[in-house]
N, C-alpha and C positions, 0 to 999 in steps of 0.2 A: 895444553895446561889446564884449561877449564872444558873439563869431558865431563863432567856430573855436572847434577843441578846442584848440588849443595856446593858447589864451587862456585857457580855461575852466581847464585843468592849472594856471596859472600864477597863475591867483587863488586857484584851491584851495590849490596848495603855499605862496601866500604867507601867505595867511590860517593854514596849520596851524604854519607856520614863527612866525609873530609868537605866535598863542597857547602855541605851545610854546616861546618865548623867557621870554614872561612867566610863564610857569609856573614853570620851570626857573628864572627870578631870584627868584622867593617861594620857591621850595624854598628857593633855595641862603640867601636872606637868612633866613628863618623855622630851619632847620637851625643856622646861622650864631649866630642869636640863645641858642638850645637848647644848643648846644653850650658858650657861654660860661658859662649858667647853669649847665650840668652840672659844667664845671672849677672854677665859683667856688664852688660847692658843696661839691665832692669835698674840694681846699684849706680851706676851713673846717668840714669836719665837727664836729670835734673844740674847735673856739672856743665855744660856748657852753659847755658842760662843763668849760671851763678856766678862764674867768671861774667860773664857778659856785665849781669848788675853790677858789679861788687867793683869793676873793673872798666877803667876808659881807654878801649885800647884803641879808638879811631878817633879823629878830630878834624871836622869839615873835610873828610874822605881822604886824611895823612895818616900813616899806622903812626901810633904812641911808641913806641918803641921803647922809651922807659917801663911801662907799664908790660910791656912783654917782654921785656926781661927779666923783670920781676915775678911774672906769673913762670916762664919758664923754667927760673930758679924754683921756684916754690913746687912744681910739679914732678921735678926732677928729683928734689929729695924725698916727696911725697909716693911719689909714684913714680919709678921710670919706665913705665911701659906705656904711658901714654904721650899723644905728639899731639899739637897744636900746630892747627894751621888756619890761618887768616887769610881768607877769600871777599874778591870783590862781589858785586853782584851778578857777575855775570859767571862763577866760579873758580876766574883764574887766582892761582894764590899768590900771595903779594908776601905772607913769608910765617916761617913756621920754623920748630922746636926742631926741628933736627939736624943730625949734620948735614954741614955741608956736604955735596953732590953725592948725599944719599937718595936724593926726592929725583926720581926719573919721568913727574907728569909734571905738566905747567898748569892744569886746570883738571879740577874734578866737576865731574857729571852733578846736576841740582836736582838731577831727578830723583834717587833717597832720598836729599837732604829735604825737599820738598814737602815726602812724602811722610816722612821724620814731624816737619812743624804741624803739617797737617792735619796728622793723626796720631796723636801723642800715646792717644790708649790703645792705639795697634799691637798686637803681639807681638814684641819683639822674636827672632834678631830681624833687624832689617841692616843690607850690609850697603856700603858704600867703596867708591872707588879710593882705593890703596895707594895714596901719592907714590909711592916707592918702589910698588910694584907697575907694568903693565897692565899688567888685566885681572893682578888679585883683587879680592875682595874684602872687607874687614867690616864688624859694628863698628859702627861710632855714637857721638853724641854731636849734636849743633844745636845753635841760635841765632835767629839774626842781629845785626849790631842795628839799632835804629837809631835816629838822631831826629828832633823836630818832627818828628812823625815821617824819616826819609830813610829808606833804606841805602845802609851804606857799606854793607858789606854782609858775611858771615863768618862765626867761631864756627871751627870743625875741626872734633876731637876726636883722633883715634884711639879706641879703646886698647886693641894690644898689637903693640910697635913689634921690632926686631926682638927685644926681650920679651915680650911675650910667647911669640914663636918658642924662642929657647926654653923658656918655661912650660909649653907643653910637650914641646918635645923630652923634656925631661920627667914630665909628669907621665906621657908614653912610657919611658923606662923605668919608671918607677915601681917599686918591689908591692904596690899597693893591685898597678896594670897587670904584672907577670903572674901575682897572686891569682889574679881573677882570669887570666889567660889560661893559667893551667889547669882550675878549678870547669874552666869550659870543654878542656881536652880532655880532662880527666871522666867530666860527666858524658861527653861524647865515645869515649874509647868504655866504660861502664857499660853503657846503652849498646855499644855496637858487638860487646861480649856477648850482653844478655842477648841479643837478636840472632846471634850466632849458635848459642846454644838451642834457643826455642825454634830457628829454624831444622836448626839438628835436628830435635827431637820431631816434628814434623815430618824430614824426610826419610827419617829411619824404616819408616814401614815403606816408602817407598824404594829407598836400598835395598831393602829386604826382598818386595817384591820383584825388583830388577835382577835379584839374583835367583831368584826361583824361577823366572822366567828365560835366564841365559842359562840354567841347570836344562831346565824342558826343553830351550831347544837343544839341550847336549843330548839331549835323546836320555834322559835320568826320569822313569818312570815313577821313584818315589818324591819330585821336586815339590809337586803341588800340595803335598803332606803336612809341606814344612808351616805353609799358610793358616791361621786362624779358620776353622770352621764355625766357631759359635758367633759367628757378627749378626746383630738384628736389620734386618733391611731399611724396617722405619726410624731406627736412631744413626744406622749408618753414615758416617760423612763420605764425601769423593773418593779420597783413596779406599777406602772400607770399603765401597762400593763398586771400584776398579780391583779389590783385592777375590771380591766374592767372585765378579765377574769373570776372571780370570780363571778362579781354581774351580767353577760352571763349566766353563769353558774347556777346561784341561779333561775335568773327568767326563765332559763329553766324549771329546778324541779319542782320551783312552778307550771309552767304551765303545766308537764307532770303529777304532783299529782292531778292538779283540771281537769285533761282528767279522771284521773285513777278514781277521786273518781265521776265524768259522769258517766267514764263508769261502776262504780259500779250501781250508781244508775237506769244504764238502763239497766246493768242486774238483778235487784232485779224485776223493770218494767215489762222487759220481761220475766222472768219466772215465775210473775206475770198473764200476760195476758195469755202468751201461756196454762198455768193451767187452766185460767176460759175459755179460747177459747177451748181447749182439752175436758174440763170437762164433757160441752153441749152435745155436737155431741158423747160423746161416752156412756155418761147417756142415754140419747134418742136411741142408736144407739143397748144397753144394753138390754132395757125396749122391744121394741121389738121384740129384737130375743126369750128375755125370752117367754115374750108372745105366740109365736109361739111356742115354744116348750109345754108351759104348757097344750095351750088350742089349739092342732095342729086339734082334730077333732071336737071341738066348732063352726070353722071357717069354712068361705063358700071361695072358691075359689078368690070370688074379694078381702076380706080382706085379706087374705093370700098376696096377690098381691102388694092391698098398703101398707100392713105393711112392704114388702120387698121395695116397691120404697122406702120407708119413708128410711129405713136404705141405702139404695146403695146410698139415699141423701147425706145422712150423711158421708157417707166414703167417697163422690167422698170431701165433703167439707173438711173431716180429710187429705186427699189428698193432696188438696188444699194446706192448710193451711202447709206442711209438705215438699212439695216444696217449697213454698215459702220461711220459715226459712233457707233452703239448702241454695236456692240462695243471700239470704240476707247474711249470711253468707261466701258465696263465693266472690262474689263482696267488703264484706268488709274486706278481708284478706290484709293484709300489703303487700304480695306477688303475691297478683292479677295482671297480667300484661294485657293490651289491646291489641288487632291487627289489626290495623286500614288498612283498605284498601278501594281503589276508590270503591262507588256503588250509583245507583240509587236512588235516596229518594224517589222520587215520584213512580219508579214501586215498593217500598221495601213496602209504603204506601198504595200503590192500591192493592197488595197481601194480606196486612194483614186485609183490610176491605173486600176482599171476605169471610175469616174466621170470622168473626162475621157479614156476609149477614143475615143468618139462626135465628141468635140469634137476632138482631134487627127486623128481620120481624116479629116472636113471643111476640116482646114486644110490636111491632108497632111504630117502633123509622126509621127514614129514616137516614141514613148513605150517608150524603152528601161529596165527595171529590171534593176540590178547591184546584187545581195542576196549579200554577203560571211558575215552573220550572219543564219543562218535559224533560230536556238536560241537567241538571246541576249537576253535580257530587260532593260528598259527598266527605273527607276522615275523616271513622269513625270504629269501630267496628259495623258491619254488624248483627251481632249473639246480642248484647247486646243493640243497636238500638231499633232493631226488638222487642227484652223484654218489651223496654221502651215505643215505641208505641201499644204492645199490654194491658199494665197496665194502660196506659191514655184510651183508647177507651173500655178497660173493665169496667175502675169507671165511665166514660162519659156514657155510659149507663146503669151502676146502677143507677146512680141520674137522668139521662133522662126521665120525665113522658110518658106515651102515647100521639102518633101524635105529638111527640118531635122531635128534630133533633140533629143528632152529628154530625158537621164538621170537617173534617181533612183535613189541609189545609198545601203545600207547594209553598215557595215563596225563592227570594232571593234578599238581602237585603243589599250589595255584598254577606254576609254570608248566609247559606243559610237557613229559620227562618223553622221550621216542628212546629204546633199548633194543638191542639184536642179540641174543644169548644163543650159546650152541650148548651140544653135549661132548666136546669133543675132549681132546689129553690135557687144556689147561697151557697154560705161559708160567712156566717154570721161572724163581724170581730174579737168578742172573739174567736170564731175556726180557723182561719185565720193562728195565726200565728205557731197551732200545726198539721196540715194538712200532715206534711211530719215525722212527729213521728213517730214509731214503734210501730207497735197495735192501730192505733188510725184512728177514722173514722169521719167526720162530723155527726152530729145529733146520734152518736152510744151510747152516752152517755143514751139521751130521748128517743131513739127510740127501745133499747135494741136490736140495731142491733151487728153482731158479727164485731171487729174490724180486720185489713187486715195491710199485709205488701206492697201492690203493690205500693203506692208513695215514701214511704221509698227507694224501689229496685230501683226505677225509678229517683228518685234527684241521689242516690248512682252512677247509669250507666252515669250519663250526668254529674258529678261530675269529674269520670274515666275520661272524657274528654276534662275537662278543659274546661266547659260552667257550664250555673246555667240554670237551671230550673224553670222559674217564672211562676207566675198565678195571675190572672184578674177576678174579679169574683162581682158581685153585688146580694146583696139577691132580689131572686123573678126574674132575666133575666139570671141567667146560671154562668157557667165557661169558661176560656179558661187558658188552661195550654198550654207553647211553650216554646222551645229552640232553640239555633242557634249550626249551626254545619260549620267547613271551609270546604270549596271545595277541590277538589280534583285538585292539577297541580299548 
């Protein structure tokens, strides 16, 4: 029954509202009672004392009994709610205004009455013991009766007898109490409206957010949408705070499930390609060796020969291609850390074009360096640099024709720019923008050339560094791939 909180609020507040209804009507009735004793009190202080003067109701320690009947007549039309009764000194009553075998005690307690004479300007009510009842209690008024300076008894008046009772009790039902009893429900069931509504409005944005959240877990991509995005953080309250949290929260997920379900898809890709790239070189690589084996004495010497270059081809490329995934691999671990340190761009660049002198001469490609900044220090990873520039100057002269030229060129720009440019056909601009893809090669589609990781490794290193790696390219006049690196100091 109570499954929300705005449920839960509302029996709480009803439940504290009704106990505090009835509390608040015992006060006010219990105070109410108090209060009338305290004035009917105050009002008769002085009546038992004036009886006493006015009045001989003992004579050498015999009750007058004329004289109290007299007074009892007179109190009775006066007032019937008060009872006299006539004690000796030690408290037992020797006889009093009421009826007969109404009075169920023989003797009252002197300790009120005591404390009655003693301290007259005490703040009433002070109560005394109830001839009539057991163990009630009631105001009264007394005095002692003295005679020759002897004490010979006590007046002790009760201020409200059996008719009294009935008269409050009637003052209870009275259309003045119910007036004011209602007046109290009334303001209590008011109050308990208004706190109904303002918790309402309170948990509506929590409603809200409870159902955006049991939407998200329905698997409903547009749920978090439904949420407030303009909340300020520093005037934000709690729930604004658990609301921002939340829709934080959500469009993290989303974005780590469409990384996750990327990177499914680029690993279906790549073990994809790496299959048809494996497949080649080791059918081919297969075919071969068979060969040789079957027809080892068919063969002359020179075949023999290229049938073995053919395969060590093949391996150095299954090779290839087996580093490369390590490294790809390595570079894109979550836990890859760099080690940047001061070095030379320009001698890091003129080292690595001595290692492809041999192989550009063979193709007949000139490997030109334009070193701008021959003093200008790097701070980079040296070891992962070094990758990056040998993977641009590797593809720079696959694509480079004969009597071509690769340039590799450093400058500084303040930052300091390192660039490898070829002369080659250019990157046509539907290929353009998957160039840096994993397995994917310009013209490899048409050309049934094999696809490679080296730009993939290469965006990946200059990524590590917090640069991009851009490229310039026109079909028919070349490429040029370049990044910037800070200086060192």
């Amino acid at each position: 029954m109570f499954t929300s909180l705005y449920s839960k609020i509302a029996a709480g507040l009803a439940a504290l509202f009704l106990a505090l209804g009835l509390i608040f009507i015992g006060v006010t009735v219990f105070s109410t009672d108090m209060y009338q004793q305290e004035v009917n009190q105050k009002l008769n202080r002085d009546l038992a004392d004036q009886i006493v003067r006015e009045w001989l109701l003992m004579d050498q320690g015999k009750v007058n009994a004329t004289a109290l009947k007299e007074i009892f007549h007179m109190l009775m039309v006066i007032n019937p709610g008060i009872e006299i009764y006539l004690l000796d000194p030690d408290g037992n009553i020797l006889t009093y205004s009421a009826p007969k075998g109404s009075v169920k005690r023989k003797s009252v307690s002197l300790g009120p009455v005591l404390e009655w004479l003693d301290r007259l300007d005490a703040s009433p009510p002070i109560q005394g013991d109830d001839p009539k009842h057991p163990t009630r209690k009631k105001v009264f008024s007394a005095a002692p009766i003295m005679r020759d300076n002897t004490l010979e008894g006590y007046l002790y008046v009760i201020l409200g007898g059996e008719q009294y009772d009935s008269v409050a009790d009637k003052l209870k039902g009275s259309y003045i109490f119910r007036l004011s009893t209602w007046m109290i429900l009334a303001g209590l069931m008011f109050t308990f409206v208004s706190g109904l509504v303002i918790f309402g409005l309170l948990t509506g944005r929590l409603k809200r957010l409870a159902r955006v959240m049991d939407a998200f877990r329905a698997d409903s991509p547009a749920a978090p949408a439904d949420l407030p995005a303009d909340i300020k953080p520093g005037s934000a309250d709690e729930i604004d705070r658990l609301t921002l949290t939340f829709r934080n929260m959500a469009d993290r997920i989303h974005e780590q499930v469409d990384a996750l379900n990327a990177s499914d898809r680029m690993r279906r890709e790549l073990v994809a390609n790496v299959s048809h790239d494996l497949k080649t070189p080791l059918a081919t690589l297969q075919g071969y060796i068979e060969t040789l084996l079957m027809s080892d004495n068919d063969q002359t010497p020179a075949q023999r020969r290229e049938y073995l270059s053919i395969a060590i081809k093949h391996c150095l490329r299954l090779n290839t291609l087996v580093e490369e995934l390590l490294e790809l691999a390595q570079v894109e671990s979550a836990r890859y850390q760099i080690r940047p340190e001061p070095f030379n761009p320009a001698e890091l660049a003129g080292d690595i074009l001595q290692k492809f002198a041999l192989r550009a001469d063979e193709r007949q490609v000139d490997l030109h360096p334009l070193f701008h900044a021959t003093q200008t220090f790097a701070m980079a990873d040296i070891a992962l640099i070094e990758r990056a520039l040998e993977n641009l100057i590797e593809n720079a002269l696959r694509h480079t024709p004969e009597k071509g030229r690769v340039t590799v060129a450093v400058s500084a720009t303040p930052d300091i720019e390192i660039s490898v440019s070829d002369t080659g056909p250019g990157i046509s601009e539907d290929e353009l923008p998957r160039i840096f893809d994993r397995f994917y090669k310009p013209g490899a589609e048409s050309s049934g050339a094999h696809v490679g990781l080296g730009l993939a490794i290469t965006r990946k290193i200059i990524d590590l560094h917090g640069e991009e790696l851009r490229v310039d390219t026109s079909p028919g006049k070349g490429t040029r791939f370049y990044f910037r690196l800070p200086p060192a100091g």
